[in-house]
C-alpha positions in Angstrom: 89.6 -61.3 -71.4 86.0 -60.4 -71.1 83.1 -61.9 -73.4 81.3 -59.7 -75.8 77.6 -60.7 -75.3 74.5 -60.1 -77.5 71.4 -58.2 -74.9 69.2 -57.2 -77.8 68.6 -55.0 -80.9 68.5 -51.0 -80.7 65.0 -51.1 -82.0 63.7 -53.1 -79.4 65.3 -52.3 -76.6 63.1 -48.4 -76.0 64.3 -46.0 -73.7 63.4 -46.5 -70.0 63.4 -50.4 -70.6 65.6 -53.1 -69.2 67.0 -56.1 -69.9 68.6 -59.1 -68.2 71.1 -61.4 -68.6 73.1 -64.4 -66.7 76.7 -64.9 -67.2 78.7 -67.3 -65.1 77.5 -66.8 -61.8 76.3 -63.4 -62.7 73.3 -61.3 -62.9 73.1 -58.5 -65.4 70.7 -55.8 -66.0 71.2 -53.3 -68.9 69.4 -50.4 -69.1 68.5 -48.2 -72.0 69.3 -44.6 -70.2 67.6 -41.7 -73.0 69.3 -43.7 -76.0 72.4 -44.7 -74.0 73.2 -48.1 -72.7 74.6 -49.2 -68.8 75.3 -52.4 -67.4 75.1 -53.2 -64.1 75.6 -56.3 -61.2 71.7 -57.3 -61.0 71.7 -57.2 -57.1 71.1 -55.1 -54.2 74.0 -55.2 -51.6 71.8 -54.6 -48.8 70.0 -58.2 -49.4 71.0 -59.6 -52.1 67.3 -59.2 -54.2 67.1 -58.4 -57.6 67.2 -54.8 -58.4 65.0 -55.4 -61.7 61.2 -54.8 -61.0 62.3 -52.0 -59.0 61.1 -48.3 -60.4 63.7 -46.4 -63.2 64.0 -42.8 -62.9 66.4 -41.3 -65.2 69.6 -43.0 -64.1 68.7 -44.5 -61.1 67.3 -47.7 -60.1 65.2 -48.2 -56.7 65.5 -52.0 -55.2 61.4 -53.5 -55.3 62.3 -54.5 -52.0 64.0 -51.9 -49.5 63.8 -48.7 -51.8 67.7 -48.4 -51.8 68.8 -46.4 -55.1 72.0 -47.3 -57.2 73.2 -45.3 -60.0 72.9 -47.0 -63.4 76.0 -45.3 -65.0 78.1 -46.0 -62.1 76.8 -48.4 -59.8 76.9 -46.1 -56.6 74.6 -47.1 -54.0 72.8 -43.5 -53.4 70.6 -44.5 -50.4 70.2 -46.7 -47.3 69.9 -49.2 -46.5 72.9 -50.0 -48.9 75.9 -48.6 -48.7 78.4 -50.8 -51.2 77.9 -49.7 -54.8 77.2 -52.6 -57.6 79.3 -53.7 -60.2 79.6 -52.2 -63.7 80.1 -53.9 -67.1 81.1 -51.9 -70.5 78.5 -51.9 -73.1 78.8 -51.2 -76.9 76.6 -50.9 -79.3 77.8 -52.3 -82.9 75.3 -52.7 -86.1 72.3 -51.5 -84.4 72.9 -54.0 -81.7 73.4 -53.8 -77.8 76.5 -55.8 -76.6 78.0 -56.3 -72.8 81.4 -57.2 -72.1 81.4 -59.9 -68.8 84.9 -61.2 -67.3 
């Protein structure tokens, strides 16, 4: 059963922004997508660098370090030099607060 985690309240957590997490050996961004929220595996599969840091343009993220793009709402990789997509975790918001479910 996966565990229902707290990332932050609506009003603070403004369209185009990110946030972080770490949940068992796990690294989780969430993005705030126009007023929507996405989860995914904080990692780029080409190196294993963080994909936070890197640019947001509408749903995708660019890695800081080798400009490969991964979709936010699905986790495709979209460009070389990846080629293996990144994980995806549901989100929810309840009482004007973000939640992430992690296995």
């Amino acid at each position: 059963m996966a565990d229902k985690v707290f990332v932050d309240d609506v009003s603070e957590f403004g369209k185009g922004e990110y946030r972080t997490l770490y949940k068992g050996n796990t690294d989780i961004a969430v993005f705030n997508v126009a007023g929507e929220y996405y989860a995914i595996e904080d990692v780029c599969t080409h190196d294993g660098g963080v994909l936070t840091g890197g640019e947001v343009d509408g749903e995708e993220v660019e890695c800081p370090r080798h400009q490969a793009r991964f979709n936010i709402k699905t986790g495709e990789a979209l460009t070389p030099p990846a080629f293996e997509g990144v994980e995806t975790f549901k989100t929810e918001v309840e009482d004007e607060k973000v939640y992430v479910y992690v296995n």
